[in-house]
C-alpha positions as CSV (number, residue, x, y, z in Angstrom):
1,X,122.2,121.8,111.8
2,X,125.2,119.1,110.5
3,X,128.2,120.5,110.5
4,X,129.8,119.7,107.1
5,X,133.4,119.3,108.1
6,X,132.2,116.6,111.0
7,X,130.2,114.8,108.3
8,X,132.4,114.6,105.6
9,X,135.0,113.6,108.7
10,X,132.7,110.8,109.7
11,X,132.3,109.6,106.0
12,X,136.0,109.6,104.9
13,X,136.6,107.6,108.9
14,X,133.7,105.0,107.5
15,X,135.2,104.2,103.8
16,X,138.8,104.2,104.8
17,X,137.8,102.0,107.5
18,X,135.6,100.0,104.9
19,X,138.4,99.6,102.5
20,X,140.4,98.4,104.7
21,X,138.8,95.4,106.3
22,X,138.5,94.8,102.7
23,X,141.8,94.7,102.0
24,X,142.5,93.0,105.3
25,X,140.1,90.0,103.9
26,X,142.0,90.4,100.5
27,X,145.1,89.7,101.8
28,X,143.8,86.8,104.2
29,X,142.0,85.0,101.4
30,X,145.4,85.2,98.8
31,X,147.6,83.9,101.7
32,X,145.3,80.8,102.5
33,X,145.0,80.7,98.5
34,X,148.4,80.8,98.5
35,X,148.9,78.0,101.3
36,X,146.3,75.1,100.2
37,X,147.2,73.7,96.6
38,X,144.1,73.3,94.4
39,X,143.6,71.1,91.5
40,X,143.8,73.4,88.2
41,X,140.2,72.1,87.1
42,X,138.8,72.9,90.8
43,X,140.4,76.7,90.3
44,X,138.3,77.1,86.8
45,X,135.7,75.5,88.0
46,X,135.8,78.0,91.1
47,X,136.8,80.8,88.5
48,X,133.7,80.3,86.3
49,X,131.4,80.7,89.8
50,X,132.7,83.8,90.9
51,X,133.0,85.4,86.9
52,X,129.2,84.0,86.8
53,X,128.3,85.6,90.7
54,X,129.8,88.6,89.4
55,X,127.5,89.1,86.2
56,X,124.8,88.1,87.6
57,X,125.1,90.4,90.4
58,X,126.1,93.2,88.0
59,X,122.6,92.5,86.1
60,X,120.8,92.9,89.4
61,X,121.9,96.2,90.5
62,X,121.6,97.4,86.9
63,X,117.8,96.2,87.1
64,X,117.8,94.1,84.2
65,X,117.6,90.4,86.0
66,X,116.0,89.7,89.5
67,X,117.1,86.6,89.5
68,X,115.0,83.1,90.9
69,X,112.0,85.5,91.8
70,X,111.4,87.1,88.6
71,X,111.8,83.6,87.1
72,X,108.3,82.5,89.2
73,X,106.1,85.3,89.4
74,X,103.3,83.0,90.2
75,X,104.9,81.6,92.9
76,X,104.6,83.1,96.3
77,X,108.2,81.6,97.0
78,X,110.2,84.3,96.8
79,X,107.7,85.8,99.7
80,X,108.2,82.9,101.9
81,X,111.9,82.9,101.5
82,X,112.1,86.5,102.4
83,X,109.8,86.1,105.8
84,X,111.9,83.5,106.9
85,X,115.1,85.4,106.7
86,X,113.4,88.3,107.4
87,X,112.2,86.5,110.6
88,X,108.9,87.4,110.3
């Protein structure tokens, strides 16, 4: 039988390590930001990806779009893609 106390141990050790390699990366990626000038229109441009990235993952998780293989559903594509990164 788990012992609760070890489990909830071994889950608050995972997310706090977890966070922090994110924050780690935050900090990493500011400080190059930081460091390397950008052109304002390439920041926007960059800006509008990631805004977009994040709505259209948001959409996914939420169910409502599946994205490129949805789009085809004729097309075994989305099969193939998966087998090849899947390495099968």
């Amino acid at each position: 039988m788990r012992q609760p106390a070890r489990l909830a141990g071994l889950l608050l050790g995972y997310n706090l390590g977890r966070v922090t390699s994110y924050m780690c990366a935050g900090v990493l990626a500011a400080t190059l930001g930081t460091l390397v000038g950008i052109a304002p229109g390439a920041r926007l441009a960059l800006q509008v990806i990631a805004a977009t990235m994040l709505i259209l993952m948001a959409l996914y998780i939420a169910d409502w779009w599946k994205g490129y293989c949805a789009s085809k559903p004729w097309d075994d594509t989305c099969g193939d893609i998966w087998n090849l990164w899947a390495g099968t």
